[in-house]
Every structure is written in structure tokens, then in C-alpha cells.
N, CA, C and O atoms as a CHARMM CRD file, in Angstrom:
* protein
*
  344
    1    1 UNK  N      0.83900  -1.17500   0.00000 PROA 1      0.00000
    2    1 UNK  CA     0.00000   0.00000   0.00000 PROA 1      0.00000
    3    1 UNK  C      0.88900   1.24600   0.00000 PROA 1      0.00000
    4    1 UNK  O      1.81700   1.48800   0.77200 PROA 1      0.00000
    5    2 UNK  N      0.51900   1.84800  -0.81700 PROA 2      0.00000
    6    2 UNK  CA     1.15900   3.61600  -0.83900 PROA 2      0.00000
    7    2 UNK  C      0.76700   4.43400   0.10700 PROA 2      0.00000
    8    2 UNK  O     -0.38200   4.46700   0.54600 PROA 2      0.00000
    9    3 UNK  N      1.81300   5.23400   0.52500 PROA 3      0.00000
   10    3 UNK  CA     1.10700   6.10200   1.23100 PROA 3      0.00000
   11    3 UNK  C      1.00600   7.39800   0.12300 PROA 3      0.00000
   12    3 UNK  O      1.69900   7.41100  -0.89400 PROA 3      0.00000
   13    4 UNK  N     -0.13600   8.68500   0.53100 PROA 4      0.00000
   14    4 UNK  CA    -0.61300   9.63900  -0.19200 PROA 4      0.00000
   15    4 UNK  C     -0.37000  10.73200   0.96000 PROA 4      0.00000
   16    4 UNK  O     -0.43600  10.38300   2.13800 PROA 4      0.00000
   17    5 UNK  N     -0.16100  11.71600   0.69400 PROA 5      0.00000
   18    5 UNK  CA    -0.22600  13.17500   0.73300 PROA 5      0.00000
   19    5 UNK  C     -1.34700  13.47000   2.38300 PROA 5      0.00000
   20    5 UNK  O     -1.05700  14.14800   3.36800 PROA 5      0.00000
   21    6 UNK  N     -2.34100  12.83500   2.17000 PROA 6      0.00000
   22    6 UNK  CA    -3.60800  12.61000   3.46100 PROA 6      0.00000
   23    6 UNK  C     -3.17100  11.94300   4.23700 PROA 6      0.00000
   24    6 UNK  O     -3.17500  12.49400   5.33700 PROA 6      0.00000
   25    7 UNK  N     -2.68000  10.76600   4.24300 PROA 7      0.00000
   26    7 UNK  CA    -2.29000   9.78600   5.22000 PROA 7      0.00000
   27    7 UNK  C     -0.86700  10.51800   6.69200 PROA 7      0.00000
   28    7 UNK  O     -0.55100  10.17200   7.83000 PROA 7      0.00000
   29    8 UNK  N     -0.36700  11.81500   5.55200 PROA 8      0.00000
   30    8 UNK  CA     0.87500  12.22400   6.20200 PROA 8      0.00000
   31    8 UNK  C      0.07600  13.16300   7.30800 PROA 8      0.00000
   32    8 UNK  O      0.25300  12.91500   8.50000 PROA 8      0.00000
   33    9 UNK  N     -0.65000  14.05400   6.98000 PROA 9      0.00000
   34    9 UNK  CA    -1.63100  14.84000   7.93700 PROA 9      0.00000
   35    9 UNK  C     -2.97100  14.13100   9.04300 PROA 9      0.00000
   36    9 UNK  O     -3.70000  14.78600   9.78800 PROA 9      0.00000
   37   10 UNK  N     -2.97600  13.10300   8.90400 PROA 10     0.00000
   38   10 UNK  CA    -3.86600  12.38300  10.12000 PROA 10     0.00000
   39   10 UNK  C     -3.11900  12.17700  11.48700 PROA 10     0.00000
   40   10 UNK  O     -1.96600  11.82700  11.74100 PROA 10     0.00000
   41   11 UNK  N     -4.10600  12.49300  12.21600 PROA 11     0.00000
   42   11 UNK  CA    -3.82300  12.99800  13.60200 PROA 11     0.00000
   43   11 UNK  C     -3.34400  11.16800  14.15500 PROA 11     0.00000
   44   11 UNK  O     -3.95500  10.11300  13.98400 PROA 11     0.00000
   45   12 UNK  N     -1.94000  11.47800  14.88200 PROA 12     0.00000
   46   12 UNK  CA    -1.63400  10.15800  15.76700 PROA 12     0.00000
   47   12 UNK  C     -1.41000   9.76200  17.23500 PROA 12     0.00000
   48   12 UNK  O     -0.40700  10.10800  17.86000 PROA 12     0.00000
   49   13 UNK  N     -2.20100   9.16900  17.64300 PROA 13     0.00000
   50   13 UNK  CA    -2.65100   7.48700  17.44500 PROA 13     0.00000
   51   13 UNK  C     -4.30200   8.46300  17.13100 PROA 13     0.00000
   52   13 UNK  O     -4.81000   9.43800  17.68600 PROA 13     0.00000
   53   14 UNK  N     -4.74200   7.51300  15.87900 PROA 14     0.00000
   54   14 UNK  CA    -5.66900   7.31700  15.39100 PROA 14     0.00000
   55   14 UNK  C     -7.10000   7.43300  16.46900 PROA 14     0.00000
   56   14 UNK  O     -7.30600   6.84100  17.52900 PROA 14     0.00000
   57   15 UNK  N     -7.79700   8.24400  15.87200 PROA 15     0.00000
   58   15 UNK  CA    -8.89400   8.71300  16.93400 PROA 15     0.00000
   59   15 UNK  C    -10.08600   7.59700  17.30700 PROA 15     0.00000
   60   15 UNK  O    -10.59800   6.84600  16.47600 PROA 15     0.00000
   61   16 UNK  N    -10.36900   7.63900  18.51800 PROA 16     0.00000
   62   16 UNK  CA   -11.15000   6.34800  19.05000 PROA 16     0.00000
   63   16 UNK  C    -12.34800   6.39300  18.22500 PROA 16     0.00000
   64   16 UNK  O    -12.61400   7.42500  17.61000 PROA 16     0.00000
   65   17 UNK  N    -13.03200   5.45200  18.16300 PROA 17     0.00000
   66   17 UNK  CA   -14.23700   5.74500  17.65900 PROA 17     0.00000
   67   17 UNK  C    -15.43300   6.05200  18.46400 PROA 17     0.00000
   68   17 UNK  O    -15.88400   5.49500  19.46500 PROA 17     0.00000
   69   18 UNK  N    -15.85100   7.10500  17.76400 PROA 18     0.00000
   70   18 UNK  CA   -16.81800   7.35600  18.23500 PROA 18     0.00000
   71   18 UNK  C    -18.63400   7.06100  18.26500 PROA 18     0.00000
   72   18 UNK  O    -19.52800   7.90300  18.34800 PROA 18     0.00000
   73   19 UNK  N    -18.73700   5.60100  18.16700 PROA 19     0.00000
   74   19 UNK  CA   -19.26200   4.44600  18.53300 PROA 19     0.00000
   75   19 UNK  C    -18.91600   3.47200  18.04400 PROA 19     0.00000
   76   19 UNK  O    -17.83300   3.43600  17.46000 PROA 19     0.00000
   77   20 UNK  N    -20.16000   1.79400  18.17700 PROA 20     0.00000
   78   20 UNK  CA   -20.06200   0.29400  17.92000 PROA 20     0.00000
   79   20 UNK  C    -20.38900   0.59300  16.68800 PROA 20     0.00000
   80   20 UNK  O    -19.66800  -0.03600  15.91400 PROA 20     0.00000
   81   21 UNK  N    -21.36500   1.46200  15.99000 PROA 21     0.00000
   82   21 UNK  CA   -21.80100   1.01800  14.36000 PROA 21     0.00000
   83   21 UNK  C    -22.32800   2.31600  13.92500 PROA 21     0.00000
   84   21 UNK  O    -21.80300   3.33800  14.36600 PROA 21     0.00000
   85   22 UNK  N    -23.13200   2.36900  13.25500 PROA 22     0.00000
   86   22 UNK  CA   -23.38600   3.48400  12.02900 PROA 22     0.00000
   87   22 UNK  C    -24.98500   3.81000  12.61500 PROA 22     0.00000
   88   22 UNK  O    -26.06400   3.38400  12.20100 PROA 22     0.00000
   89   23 UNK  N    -24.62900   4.86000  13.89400 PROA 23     0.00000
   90   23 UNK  CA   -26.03300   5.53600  14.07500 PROA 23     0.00000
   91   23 UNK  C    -26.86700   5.91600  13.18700 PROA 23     0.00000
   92   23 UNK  O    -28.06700   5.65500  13.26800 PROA 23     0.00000
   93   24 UNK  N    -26.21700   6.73300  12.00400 PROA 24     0.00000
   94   24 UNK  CA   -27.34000   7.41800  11.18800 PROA 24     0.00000
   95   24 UNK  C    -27.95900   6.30500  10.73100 PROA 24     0.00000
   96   24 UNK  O    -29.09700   6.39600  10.27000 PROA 24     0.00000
   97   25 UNK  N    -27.37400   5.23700  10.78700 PROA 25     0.00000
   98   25 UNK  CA   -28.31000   3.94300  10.12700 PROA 25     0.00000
   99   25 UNK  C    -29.48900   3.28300  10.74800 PROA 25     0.00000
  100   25 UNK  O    -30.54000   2.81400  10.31000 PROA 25     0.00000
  101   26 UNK  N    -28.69700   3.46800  12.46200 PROA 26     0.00000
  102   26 UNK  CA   -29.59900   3.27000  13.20800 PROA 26     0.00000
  103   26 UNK  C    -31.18600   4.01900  13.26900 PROA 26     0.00000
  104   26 UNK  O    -32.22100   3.36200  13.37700 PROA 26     0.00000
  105   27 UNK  N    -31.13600   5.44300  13.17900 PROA 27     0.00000
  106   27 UNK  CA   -31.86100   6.35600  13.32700 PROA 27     0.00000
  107   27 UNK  C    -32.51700   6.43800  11.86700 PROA 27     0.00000
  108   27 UNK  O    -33.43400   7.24700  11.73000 PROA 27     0.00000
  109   28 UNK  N    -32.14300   5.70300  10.81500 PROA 28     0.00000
  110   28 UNK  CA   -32.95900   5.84400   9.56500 PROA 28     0.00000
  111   28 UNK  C    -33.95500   4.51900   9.69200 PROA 28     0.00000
  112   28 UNK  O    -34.96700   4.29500   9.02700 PROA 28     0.00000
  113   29 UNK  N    -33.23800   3.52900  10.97600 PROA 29     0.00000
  114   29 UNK  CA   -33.92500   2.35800  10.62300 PROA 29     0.00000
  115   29 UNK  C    -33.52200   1.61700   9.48900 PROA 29     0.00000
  116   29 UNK  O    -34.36000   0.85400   9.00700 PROA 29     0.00000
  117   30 UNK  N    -32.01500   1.71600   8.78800 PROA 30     0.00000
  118   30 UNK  CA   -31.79900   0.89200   8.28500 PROA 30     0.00000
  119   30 UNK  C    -30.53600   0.04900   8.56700 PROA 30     0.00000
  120   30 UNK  O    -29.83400   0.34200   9.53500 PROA 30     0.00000
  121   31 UNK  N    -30.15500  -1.19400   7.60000 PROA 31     0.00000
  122   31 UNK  CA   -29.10500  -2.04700   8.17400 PROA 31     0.00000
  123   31 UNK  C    -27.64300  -1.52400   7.40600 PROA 31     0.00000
  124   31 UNK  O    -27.68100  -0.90400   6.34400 PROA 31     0.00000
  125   32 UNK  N    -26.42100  -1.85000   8.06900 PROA 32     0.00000
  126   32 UNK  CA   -25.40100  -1.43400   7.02400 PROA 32     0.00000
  127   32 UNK  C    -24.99100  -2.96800   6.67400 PROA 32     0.00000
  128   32 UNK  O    -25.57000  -3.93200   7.17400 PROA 32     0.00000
  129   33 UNK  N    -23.96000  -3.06300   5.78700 PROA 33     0.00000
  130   33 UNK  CA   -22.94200  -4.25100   5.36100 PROA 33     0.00000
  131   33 UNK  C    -22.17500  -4.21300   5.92600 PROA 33     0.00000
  132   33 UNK  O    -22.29800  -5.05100   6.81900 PROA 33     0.00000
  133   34 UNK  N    -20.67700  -3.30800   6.04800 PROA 34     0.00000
  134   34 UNK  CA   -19.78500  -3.18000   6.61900 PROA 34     0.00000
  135   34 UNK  C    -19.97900  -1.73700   7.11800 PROA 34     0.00000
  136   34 UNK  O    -20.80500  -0.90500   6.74300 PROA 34     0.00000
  137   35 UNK  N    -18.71200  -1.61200   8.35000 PROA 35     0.00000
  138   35 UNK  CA   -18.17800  -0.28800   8.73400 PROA 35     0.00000
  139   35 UNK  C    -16.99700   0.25900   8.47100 PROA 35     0.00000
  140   35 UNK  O    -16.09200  -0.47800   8.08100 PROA 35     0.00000
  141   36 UNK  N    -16.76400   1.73500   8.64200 PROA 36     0.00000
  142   36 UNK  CA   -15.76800   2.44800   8.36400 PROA 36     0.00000
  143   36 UNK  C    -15.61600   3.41800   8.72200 PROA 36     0.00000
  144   36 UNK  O    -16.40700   4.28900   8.36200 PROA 36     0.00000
  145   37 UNK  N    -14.34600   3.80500   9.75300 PROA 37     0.00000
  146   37 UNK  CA   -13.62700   4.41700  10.60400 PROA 37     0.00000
  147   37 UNK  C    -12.66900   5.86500  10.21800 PROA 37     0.00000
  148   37 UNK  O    -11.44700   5.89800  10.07100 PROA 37     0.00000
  149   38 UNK  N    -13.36600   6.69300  10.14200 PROA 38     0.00000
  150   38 UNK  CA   -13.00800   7.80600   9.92200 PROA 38     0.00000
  151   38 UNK  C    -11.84700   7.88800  10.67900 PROA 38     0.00000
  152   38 UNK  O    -11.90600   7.61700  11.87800 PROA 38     0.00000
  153   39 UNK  N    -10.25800   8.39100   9.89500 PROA 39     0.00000
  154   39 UNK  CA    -9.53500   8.47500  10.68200 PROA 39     0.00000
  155   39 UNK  C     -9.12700   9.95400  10.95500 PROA 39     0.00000
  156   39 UNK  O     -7.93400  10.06500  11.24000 PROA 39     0.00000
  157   40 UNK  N     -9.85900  11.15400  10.93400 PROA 40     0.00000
  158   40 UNK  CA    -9.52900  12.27000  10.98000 PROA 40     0.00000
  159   40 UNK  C    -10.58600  12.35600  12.31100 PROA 40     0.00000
  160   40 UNK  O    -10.22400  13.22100  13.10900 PROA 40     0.00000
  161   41 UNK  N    -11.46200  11.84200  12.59100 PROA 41     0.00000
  162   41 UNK  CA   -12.31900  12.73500  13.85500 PROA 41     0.00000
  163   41 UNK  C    -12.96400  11.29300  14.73100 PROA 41     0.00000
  164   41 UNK  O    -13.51900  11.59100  15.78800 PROA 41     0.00000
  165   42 UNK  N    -12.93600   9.74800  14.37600 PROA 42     0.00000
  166   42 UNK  CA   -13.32800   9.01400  14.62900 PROA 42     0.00000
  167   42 UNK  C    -15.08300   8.31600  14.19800 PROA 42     0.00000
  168   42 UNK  O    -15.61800   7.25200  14.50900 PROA 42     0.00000
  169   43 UNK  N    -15.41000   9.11900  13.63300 PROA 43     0.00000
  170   43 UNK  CA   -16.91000   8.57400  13.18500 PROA 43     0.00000
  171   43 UNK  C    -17.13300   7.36600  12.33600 PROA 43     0.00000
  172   43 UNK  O    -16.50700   7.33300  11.27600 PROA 43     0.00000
  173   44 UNK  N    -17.92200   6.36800  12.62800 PROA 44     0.00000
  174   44 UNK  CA   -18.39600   5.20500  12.09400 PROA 44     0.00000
  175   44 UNK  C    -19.47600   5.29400  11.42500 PROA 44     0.00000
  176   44 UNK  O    -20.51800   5.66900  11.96400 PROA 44     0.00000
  177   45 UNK  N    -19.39400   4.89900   9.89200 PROA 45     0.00000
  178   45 UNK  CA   -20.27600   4.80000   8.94000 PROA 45     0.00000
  179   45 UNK  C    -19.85300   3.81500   8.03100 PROA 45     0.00000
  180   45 UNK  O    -18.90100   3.20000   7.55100 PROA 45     0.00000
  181   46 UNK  N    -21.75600   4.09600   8.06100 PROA 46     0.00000
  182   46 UNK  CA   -21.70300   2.31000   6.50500 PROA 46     0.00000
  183   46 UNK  C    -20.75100   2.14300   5.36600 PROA 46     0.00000
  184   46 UNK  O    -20.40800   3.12000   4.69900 PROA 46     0.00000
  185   47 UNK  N    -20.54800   1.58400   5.25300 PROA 47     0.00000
  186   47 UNK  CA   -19.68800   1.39100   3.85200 PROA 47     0.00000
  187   47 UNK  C    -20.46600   1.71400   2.42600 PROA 47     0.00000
  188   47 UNK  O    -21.63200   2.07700   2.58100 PROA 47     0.00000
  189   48 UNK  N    -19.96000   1.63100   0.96400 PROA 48     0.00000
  190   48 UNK  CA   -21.00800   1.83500   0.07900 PROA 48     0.00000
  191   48 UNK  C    -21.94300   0.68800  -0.33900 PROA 48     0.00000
  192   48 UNK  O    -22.89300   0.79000  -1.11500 PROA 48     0.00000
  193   49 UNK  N    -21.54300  -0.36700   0.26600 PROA 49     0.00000
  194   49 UNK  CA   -22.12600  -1.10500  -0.04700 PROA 49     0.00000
  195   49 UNK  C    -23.47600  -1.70400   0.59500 PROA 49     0.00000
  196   49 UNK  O    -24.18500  -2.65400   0.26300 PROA 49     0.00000
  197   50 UNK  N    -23.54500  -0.81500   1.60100 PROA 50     0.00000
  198   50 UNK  CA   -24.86600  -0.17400   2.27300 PROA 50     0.00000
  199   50 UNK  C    -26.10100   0.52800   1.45300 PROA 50     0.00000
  200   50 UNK  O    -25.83600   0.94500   0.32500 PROA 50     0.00000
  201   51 UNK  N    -27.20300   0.65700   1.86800 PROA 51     0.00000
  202   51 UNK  CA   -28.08200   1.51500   1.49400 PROA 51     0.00000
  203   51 UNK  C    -27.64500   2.71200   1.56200 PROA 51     0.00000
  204   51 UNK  O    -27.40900   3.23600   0.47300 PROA 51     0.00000
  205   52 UNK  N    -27.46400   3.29900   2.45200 PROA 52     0.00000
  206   52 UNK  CA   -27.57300   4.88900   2.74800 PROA 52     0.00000
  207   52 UNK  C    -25.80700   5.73900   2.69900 PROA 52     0.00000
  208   52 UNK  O    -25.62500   6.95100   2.58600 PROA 52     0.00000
  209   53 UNK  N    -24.82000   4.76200   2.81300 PROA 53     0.00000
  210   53 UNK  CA   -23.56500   4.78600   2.34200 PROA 53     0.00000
  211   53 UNK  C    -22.99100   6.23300   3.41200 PROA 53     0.00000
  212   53 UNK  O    -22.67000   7.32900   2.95200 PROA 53     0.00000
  213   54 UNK  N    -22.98300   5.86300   4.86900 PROA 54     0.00000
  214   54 UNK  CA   -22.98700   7.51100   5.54400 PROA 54     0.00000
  215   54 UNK  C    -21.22800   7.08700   5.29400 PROA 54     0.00000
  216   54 UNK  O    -20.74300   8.21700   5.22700 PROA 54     0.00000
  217   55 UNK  N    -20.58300   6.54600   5.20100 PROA 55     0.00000
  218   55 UNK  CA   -19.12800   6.86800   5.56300 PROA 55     0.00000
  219   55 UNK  C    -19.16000   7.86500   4.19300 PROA 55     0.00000
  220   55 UNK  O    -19.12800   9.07000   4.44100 PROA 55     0.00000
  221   56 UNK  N    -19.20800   7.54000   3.04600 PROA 56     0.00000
  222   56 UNK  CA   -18.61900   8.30100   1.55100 PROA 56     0.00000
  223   56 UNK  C    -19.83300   9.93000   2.17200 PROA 56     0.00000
  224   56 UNK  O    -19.20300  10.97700   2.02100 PROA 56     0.00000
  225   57 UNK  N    -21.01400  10.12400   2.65000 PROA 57     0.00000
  226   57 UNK  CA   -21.35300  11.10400   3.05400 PROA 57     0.00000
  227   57 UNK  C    -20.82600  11.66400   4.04400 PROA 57     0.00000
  228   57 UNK  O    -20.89100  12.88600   4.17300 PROA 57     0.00000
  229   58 UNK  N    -20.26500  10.95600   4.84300 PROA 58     0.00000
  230   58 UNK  CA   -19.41900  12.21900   6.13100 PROA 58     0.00000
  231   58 UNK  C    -18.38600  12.61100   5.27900 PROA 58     0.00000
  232   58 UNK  O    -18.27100  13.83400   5.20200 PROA 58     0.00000
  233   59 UNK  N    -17.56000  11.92500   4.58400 PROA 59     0.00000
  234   59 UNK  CA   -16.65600  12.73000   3.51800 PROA 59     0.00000
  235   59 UNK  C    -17.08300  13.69700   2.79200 PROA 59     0.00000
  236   59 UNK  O    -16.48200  14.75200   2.99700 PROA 59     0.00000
  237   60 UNK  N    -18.00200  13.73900   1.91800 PROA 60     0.00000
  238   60 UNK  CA   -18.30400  14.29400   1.34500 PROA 60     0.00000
  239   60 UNK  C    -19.23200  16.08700   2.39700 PROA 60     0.00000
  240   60 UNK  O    -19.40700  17.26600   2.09100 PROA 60     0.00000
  241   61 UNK  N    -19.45800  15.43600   3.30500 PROA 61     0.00000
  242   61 UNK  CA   -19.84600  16.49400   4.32700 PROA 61     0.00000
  243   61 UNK  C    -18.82200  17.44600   5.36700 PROA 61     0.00000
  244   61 UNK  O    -19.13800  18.25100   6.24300 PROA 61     0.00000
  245   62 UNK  N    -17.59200  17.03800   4.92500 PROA 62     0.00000
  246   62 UNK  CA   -16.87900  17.01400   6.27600 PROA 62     0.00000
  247   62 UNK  C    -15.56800  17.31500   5.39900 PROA 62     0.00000
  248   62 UNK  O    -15.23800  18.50100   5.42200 PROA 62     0.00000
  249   63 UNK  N    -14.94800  16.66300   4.81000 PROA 63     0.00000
  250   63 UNK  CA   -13.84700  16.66300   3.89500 PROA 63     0.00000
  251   63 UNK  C    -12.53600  15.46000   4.47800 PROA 63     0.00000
  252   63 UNK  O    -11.47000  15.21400   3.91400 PROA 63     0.00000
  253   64 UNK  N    -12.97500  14.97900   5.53400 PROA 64     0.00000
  254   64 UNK  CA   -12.32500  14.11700   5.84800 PROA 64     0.00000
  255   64 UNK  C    -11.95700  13.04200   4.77300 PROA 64     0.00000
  256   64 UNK  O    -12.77400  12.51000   4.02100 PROA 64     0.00000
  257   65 UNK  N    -10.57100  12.79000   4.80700 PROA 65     0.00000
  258   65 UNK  CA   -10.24200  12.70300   3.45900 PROA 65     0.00000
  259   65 UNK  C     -9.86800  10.95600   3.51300 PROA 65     0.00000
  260   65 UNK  O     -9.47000  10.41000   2.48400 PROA 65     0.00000
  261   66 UNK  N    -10.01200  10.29300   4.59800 PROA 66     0.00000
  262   66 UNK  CA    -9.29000   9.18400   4.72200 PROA 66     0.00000
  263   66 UNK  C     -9.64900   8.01400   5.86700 PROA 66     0.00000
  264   66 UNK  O     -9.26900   8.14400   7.03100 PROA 66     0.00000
  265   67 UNK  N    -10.45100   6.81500   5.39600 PROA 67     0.00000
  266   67 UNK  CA   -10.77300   6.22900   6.50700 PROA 67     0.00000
  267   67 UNK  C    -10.19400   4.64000   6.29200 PROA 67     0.00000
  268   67 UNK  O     -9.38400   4.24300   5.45400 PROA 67     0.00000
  269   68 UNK  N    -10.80800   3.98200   7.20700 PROA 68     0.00000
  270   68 UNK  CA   -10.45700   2.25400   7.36800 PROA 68     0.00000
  271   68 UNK  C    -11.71000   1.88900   7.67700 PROA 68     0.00000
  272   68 UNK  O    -12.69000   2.52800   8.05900 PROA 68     0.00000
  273   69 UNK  N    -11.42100   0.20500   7.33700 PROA 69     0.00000
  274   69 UNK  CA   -12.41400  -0.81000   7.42000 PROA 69     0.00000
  275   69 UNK  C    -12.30100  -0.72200   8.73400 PROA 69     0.00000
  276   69 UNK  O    -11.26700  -0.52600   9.37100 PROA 69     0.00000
  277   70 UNK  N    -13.80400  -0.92800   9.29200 PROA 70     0.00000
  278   70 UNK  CA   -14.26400  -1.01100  10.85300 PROA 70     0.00000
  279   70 UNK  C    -14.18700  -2.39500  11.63300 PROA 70     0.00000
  280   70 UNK  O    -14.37100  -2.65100  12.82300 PROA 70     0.00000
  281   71 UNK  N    -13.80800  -3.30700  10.40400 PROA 71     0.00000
  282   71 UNK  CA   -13.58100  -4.85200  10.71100 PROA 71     0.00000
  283   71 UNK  C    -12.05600  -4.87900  11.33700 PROA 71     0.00000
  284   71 UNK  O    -10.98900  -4.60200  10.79000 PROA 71     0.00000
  285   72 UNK  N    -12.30400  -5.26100  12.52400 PROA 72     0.00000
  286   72 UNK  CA   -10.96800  -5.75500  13.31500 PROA 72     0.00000
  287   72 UNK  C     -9.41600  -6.52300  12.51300 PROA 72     0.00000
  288   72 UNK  O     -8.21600  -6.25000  12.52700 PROA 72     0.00000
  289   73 UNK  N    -10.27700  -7.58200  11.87100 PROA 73     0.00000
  290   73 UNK  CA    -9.78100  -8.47800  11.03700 PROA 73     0.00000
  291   73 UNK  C     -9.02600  -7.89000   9.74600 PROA 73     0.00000
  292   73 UNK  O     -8.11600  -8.53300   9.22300 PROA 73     0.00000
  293   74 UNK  N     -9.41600  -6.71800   9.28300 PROA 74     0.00000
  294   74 UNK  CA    -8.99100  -5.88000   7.89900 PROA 74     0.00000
  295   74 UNK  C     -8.33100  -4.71400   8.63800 PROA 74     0.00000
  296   74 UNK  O     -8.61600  -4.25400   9.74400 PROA 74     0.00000
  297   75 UNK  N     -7.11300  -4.23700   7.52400 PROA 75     0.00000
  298   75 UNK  CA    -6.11900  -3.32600   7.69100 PROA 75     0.00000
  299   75 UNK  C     -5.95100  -1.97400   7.39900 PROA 75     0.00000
  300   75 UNK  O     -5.40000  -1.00800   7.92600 PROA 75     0.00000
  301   76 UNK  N     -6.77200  -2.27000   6.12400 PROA 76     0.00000
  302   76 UNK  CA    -6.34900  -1.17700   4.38100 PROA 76     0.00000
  303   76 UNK  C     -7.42500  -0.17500   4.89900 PROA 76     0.00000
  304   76 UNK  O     -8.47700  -0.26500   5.53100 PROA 76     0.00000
  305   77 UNK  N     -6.66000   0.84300   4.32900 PROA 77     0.00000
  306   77 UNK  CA    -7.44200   2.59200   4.46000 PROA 77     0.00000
  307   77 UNK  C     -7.49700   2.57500   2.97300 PROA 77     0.00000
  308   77 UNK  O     -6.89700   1.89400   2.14200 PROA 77     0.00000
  309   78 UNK  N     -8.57100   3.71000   2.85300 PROA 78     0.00000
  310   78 UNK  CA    -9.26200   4.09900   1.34400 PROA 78     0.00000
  311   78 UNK  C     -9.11200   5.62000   1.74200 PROA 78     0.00000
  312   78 UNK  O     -9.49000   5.97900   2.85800 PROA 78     0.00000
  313   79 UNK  N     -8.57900   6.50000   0.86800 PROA 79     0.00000
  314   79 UNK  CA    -8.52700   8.18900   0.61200 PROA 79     0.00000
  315   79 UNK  C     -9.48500   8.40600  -0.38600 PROA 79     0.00000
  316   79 UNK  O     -9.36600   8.08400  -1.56800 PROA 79     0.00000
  317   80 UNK  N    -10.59500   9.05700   0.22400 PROA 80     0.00000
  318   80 UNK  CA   -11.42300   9.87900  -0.75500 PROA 80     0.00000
  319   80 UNK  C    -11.02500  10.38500  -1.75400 PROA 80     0.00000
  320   80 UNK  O    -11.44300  10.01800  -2.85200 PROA 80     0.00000
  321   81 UNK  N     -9.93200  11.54800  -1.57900 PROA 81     0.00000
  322   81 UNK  CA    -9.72400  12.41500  -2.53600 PROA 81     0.00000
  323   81 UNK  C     -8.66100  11.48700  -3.57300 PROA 81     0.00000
  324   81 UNK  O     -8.84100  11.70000  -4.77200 PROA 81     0.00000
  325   82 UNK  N     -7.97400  10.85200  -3.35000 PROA 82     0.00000
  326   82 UNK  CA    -6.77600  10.13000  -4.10400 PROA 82     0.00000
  327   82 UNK  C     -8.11100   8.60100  -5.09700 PROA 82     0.00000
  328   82 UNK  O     -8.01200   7.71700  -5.94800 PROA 82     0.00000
  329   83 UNK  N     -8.70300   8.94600  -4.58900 PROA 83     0.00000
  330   83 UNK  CA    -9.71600   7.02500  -5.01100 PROA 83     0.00000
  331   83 UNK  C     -9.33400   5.72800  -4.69400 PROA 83     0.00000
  332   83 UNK  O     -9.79700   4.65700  -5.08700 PROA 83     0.00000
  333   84 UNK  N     -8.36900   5.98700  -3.87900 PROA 84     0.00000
  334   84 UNK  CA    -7.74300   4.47800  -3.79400 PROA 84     0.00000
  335   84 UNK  C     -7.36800   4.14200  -2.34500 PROA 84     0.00000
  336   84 UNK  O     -7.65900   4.90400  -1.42200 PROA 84     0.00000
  337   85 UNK  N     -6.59600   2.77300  -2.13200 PROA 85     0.00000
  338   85 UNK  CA    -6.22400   2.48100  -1.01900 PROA 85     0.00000
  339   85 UNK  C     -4.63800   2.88400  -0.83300 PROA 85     0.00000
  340   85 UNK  O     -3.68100   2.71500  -1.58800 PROA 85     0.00000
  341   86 UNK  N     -4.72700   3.42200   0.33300 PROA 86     0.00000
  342   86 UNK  CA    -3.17800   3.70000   1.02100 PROA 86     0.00000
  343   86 UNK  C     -2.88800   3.10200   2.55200 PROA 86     0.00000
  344   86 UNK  O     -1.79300   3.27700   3.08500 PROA 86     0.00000
């Protein structure tokens, strides 16, 4: 994995999260697939492969540019602005 330009400006050690799963999902009443861990402020949101897709919307709301899989088991970060994994 590369690192990008975003990855150099994220705050370290990596911000706790700030919950177990994807409230807005909760509060829409719907289910997610996976999660994903905002690493600029800590917020948890669905993945896209969700209905309502809040992680790519807190980016897109927020500018947070860079998150990770919320699965323990998985490693890889995805950068919004770059499209890819770093």
C-alpha cells in the first residue's frame, strides 16, 4: 500500500471511535454491510455497499479525506480524494 499526501496529515494514534456502528443507520432504521472508521475525527459509517452509504457522506460532508475498514480483522485505508487504497 502507498502512502498519499492525506495519510501524512492524520492525527496520531488514530482517533477512538466514536461508537459500535453506524447511528445514522440506526436512526434511519436501516441495516449497514460493513463499517468504516473515519480516521480524521473518529466517526463510524456504513460502507457503500450499504443503502444509505454515511461513511462516503461524512466525507463528502466534512472533507475528511481518509478512513479504514471497521472490521478488526482488515487493515487497508481508502482516501477519498486520491480514489484508492493507502
Amino acid at each position: 500500500m502507498s502512502e498519499c499526501l492525506h495519510v501524512s496529515g492524520l492525527p496520531r494514534p488514530e482517533p477512538a471511535p466514536l461508537s459500535d456502528t453506524c447511528v445514522e443507520c440506526l436512526e434511519a432504521g436501516t441495516h449497514f454491510v460493513q463499517l468504516r472508521l473515519c480516521l480524521v475525527c473518529g466517526h463510524v459509517g456504513c460502507c457503500d455497499s450499504s443503502l444509505l452509504k454515511h461513511a462516503t457522506a461524512h466525507f463528502e460532508a466534512t472533507g475528511h479525506p481518509v478512513m479504514r475498514s471497521f472490521d478488526c480483522a482488515e487493515s487497508w485505508r481508502w482516501c477519498f480524494v486520491d480514489g484508492s487504497i493507502v
